[in-house]
C-alpha positions in Angstrom: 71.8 120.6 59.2 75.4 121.8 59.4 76.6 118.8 61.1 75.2 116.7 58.8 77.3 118.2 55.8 80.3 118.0 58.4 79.7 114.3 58.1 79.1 114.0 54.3 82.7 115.9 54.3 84.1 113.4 56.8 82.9 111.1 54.5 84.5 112.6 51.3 87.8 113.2 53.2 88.4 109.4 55.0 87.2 108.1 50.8 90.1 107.3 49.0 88.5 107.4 45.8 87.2 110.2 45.7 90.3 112.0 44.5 90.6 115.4 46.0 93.2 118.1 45.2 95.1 119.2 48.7 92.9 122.8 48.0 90.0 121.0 48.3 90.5 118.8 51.5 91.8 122.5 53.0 89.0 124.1 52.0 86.1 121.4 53.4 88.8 121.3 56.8 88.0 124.4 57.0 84.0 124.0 57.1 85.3 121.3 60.4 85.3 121.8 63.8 88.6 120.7 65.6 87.0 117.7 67.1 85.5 116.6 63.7 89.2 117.3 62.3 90.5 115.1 65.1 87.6 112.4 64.3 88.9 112.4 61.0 92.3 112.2 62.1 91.9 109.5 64.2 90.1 107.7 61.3 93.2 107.9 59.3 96.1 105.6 58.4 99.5 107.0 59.7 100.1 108.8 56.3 96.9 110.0 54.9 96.7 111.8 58.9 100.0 113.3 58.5 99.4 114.5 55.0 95.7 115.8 56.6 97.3 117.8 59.9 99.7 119.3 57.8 96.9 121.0 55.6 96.1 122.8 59.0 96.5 126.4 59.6 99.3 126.6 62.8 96.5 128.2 65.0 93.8 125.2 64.1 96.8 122.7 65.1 96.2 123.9 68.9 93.0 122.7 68.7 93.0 119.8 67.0 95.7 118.3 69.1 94.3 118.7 72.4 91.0 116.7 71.0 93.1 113.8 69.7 94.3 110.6 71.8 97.5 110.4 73.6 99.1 108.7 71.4 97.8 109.9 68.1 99.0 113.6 70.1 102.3 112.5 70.7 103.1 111.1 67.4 102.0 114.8 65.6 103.3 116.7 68.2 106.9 114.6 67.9 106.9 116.7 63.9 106.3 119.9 64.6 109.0 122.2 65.9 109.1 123.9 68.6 108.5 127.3 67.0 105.1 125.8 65.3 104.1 123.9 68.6 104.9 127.6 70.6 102.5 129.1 68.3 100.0 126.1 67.9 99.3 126.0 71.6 99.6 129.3 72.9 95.9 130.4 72.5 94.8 127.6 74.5 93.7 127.0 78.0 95.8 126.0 80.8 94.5 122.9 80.9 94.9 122.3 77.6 98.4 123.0 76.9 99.3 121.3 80.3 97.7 118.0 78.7 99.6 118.7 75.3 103.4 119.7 76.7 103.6 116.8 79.9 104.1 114.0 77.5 106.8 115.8 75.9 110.7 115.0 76.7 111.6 117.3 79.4 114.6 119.0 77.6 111.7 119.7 75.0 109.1 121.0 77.2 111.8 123.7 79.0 112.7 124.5 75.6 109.0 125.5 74.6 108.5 127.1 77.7 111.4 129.0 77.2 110.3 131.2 73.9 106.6 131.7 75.8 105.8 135.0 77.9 106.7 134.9 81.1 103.3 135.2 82.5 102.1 132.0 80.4 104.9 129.8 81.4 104.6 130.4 85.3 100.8 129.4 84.3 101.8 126.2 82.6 104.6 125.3 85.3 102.3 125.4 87.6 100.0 122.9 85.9 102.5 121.2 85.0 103.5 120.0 88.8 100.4 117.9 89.4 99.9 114.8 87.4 97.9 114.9 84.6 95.3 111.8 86.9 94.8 114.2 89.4 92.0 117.5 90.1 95.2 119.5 89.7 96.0 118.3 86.2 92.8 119.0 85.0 92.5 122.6 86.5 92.5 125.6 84.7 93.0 129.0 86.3 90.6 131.1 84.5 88.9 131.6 87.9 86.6 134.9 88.9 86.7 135.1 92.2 85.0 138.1 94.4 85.1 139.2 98.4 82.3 138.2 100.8 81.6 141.6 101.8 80.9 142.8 98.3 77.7 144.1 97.0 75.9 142.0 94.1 75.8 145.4 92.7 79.6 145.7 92.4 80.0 142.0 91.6 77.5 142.9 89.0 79.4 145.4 87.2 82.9 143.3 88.2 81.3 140.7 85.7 80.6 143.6 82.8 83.8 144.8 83.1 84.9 141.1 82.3 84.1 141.5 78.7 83.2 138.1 78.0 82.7 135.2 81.1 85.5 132.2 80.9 83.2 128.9 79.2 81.1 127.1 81.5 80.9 129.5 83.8 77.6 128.9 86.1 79.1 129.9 89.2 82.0 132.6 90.6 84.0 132.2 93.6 84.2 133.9 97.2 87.8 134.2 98.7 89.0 136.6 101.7 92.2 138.7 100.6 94.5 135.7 101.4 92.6 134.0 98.5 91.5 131.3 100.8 88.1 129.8 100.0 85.4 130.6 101.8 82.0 129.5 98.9 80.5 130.2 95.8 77.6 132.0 94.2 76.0 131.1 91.4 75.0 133.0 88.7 71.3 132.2 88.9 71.7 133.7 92.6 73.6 136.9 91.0 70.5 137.7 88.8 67.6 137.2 90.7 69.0 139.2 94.2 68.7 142.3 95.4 71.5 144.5 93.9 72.3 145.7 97.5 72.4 142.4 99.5 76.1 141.3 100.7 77.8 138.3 99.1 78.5 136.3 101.9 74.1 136.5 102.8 73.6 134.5 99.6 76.6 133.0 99.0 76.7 128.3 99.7 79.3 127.7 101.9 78.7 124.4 102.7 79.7 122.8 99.7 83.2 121.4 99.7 85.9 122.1 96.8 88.3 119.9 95.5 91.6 119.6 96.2 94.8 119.5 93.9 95.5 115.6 95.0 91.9 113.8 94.3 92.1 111.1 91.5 90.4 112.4 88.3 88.5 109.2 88.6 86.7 110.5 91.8 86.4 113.8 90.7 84.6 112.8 87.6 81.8 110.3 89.9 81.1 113.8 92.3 80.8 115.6 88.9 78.1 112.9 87.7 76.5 112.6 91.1 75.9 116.3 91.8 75.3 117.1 88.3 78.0 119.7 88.6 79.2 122.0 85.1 82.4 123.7 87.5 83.9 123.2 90.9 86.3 125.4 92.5 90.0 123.6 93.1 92.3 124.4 96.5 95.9 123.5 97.1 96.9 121.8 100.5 96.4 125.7 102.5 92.8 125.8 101.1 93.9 128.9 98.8 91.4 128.9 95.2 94.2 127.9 92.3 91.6 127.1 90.3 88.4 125.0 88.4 87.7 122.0 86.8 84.7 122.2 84.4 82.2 119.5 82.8 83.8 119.3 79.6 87.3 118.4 81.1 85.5 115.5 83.3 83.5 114.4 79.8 86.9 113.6 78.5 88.0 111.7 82.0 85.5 109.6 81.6 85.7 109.1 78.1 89.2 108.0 78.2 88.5 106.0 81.3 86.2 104.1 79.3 88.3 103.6 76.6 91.2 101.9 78.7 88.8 99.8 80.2 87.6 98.1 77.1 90.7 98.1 75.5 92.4 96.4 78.8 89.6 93.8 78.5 91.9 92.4 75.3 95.3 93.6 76.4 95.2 96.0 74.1 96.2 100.0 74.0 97.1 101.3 70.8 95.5 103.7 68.3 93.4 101.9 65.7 95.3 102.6 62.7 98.9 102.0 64.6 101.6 101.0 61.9 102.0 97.1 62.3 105.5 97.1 64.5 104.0 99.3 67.4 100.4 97.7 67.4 102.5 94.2 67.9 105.0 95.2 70.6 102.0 97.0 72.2 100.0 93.4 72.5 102.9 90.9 72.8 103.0 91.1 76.5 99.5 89.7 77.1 99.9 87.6 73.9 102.9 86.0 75.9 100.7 85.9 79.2 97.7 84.2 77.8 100.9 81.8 76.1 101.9 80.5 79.4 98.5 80.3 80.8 97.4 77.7 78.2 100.3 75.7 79.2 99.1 75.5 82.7 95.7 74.5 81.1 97.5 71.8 79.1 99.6 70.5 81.6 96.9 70.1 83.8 95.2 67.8 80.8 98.4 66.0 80.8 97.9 64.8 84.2 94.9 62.8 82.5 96.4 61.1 79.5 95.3 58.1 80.5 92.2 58.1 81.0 91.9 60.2 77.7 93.8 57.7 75.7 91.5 55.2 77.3 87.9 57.4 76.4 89.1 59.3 73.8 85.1 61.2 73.8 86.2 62.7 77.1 88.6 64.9 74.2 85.4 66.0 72.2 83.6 67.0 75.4 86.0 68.7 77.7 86.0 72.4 75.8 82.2 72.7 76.2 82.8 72.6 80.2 86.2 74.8 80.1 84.7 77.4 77.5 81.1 78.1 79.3 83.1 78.9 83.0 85.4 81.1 80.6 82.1 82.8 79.5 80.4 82.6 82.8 83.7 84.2 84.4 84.0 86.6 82.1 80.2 88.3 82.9 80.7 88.5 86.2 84.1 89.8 85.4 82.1 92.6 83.5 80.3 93.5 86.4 82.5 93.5 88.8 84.6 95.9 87.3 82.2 98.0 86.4 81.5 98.6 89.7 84.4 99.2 90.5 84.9 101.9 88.1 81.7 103.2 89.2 82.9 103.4 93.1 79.7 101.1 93.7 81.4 97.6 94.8 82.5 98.5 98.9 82.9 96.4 101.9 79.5 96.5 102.5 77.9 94.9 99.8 80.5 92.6 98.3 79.2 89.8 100.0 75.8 90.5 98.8 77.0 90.5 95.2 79.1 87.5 95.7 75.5 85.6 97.1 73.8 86.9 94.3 76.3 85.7 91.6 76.9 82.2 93.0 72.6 82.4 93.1 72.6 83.1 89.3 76.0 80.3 88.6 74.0 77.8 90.4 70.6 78.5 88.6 72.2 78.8 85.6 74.2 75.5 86.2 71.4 73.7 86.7 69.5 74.5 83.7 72.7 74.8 81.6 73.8 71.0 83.3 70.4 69.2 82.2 70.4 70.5 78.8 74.7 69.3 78.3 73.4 66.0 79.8 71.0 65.4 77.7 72.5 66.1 74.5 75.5 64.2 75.6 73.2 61.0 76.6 71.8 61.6 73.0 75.0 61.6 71.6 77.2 58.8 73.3 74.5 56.8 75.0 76.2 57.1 78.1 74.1 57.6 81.1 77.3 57.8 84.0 79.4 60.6 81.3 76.2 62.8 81.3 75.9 62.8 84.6 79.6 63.4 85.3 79.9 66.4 82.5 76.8 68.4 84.0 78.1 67.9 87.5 81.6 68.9 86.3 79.4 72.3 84.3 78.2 73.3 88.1 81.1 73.4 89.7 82.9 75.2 87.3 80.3 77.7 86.9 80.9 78.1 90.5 84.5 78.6 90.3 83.5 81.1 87.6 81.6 83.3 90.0 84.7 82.8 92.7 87.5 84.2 90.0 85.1 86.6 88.5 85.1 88.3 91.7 88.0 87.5 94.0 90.5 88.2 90.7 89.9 91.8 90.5 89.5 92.3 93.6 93.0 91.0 94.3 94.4 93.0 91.5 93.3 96.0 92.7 94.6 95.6 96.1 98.0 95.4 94.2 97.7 98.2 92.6 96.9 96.6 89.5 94.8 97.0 86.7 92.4 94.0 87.3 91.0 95.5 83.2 94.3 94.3 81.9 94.4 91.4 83.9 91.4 89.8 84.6 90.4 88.4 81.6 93.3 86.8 81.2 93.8 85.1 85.1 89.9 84.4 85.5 89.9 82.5 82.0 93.0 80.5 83.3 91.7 79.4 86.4 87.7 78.5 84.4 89.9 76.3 82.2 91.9 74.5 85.0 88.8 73.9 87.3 86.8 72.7 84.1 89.6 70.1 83.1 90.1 69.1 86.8 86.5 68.6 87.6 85.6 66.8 84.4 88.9 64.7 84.0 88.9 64.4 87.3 85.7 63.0 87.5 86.1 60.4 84.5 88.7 58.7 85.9 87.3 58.6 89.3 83.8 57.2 88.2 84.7 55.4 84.5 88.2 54.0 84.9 
């Protein structure tokens, strides 16, 4: 029930006619969580979400910014002052201000760090030394941690004496007095023992932590395959810095996800960017895709003959170029989805690529008979339908080579093959398609 009037007041606050005074937006903020504030930030034009944060009390800000996208962040962040982003983000986690203060200019961040305690900022400098893609970036060191050789008894009270248990917490740690890891005990295990059995008897000390170097990528996959809420985090001498919990890896993945589909178009910019930023932000693949239909023209060029000779060979060509561009672009889709997913390995590419020339051929096939028939209906030509649906398979073919082979390159480059694909896969579905068609008509009709 309350979240629904959350919504209704999302509703009322994003509405521009519904003429609020600047009391009453405060006062139905107020009624918002941070990451409904930072929905309805993010579902704001550039002015109307500046005029909104700046209704914000200076401890909500905190909040509110670390649930916002990076760029929406920055862009807030870059009008506040120190002194107000000191104060905004100093109730926060570790994690969280680490995520805030990296994208800041570095004369800015020492700055900030600079009016904080100096027990906070030898917190944050610390986070602040592993990149934010990494387990160590996402750590936070609000870590209990107890000996092997203590009592559940005394770990017992230890956790009553805590006060109140850091979020997430469904498991403490066990470290000898170097802090070196040794396991961890869960606080299922904690209840239901005997109050006089040793740590280190009940303790599992055969699962493996993470260390400060693993991509956030892969530690978000061994979150979502062991259907872990924390995991403990060790620096290169396997001493316990720290732990990652679920709700970090939720927003790995959902940011992951978020690249990816906005790489598909070239694109990565916040949806209400102001007009010069969203442009230079797409230009680049604008300008790629540019070039590439140049190669795709030129290589019609090379057949303005036979095209001047049969102009129809003009009205059919985009039907073959435009299915391998569609074709191409599913197996694209799946392809890189396994990748994301860690699934696609040396072992089993060759399987998918047998499966997905299976499915380009059986499609082809189908796909070829109905083209040829409704171009025989068409031009009464029985050599052209032949030719087009011949020239369909084999670039429905090429579709599954690009589809797969593309990304795969890319990656071995150290490329994004999201970004990229689309636009070299559709390049090469539109040369094959010309060449095979074109090609074709001037071999069998000139």
């Amino acid at each position: 029930m309350e979240s629904s009037k959350n919504k209704d007041n999302l509703k009322i606050i994003l509405d521009d006619s519904s003429d609020l005074s600047l009391n009453q937006i405060r006062r139905l903020l107020n009624k918002m969580s941070a990451s409904e504030i930072a929905h309805a930030l993010e579902s704001s034009p550039p002015t109307q979400r500046t005029l909104l944060f700046s209704l914000l009390k200076t401890e909500e800000e905190g909040d509110v910014l670390f649930e916002l996208g990076e760029e929406i962040q920055q862009d807030l962040v870059s009008k506040l002052s120190n002194e107000e982003l000191t104060e905004a983000v100093k109730e926060l986690e570790l994690d969280e201000i680490v995520d805030i203060l990296q994208n800041l200019p570095e004369e800015r961040m020492k700055k900030i760090l600079s009016k904080m305690s100096l027990v906070d900022r030898k917190r944050i400098e610390m986070g602040l030394i592993y990149p934010d893609n990494t387990a160590g970036g996402l750590l936070n060191t609000d870590v209990i941690s107890v000996r092997p050789n203590n009592s559940i008894e005394v770990v017992i009270s230890y956790l009553r004496d805590q006060g109140e248990l850091p979020e997430n917490t469904d498991k403490i740690f066990v470290v000898n007095d170097d802090n070196e890891y040794l396991g961890e005990l869960s606080i299922s295990s904690i209840i239901t023992s005997n109050p006089l059995r040793i740590v280190k008897e009940i303790m599992e000390s055969d699962i493996s932590p993470l260390k400060t170097d693993q991509d956030d990528k892969e530690v978000a996959i061994l979150f979502e395959r062991n259907d872990l809420i924390s995991s403990p985090v060790i620096d290169e001498n396997n001493k316990l810095i720290g732990r990652i919990t679920i709700d970090d890896v939720v927003d790995v993945i959902r940011e992951d996800a978020d690249q990816n589909l906005l790489g598909m178009a070239g694109v990565a910019e916040d949806t209400f960017a102001p007009p010069g930023r969203a442009a230079r932000s797409r230009v680049f693949w604008l300008t790629m895709n540019l070039i590439t239909a140049f190669i795709a023209s030129s290589t019609i060029n090379l057949f303005q003959d036979v095209l001047d000779k049969i102009v129809y060979l003009a009205i059919l060509m985009p039907i073959v170029a435009s299915m391998g561009g569609v074709a191409a672009t599913q197996t694209l889709t799946i392809v890189l989805r396994g990748l994301t997913l860690e699934q696609i390995n040396t072992s089993n590419i060759r399987w998918l690529f047998k499966r997905e020339l299976a499915v380009s051929i059986l499609n082809g096939i189908v796909l070829s008979l109905l083209v040829g028939f409704i171009t025989y209906a068409w031009f009464q030509e029985t050599i052209l339908s032949i030719l087009i649906s011949c020239a369909l398979i084999i670039n429905l073919i090429s579709s599954v080579i690009a589809g797969i082979l593309v990304p795969l390159i890319l990656r071995r480059f150290n490329q994004d093959p999201a970004i990229g694909g689309s636009v070299v896969v559709t390049t090469v579905t539109d040369v094959v398609g010309f060449l095979s068609f074109l090609g074709l008509a001037t071999i069998y009709l000139i």
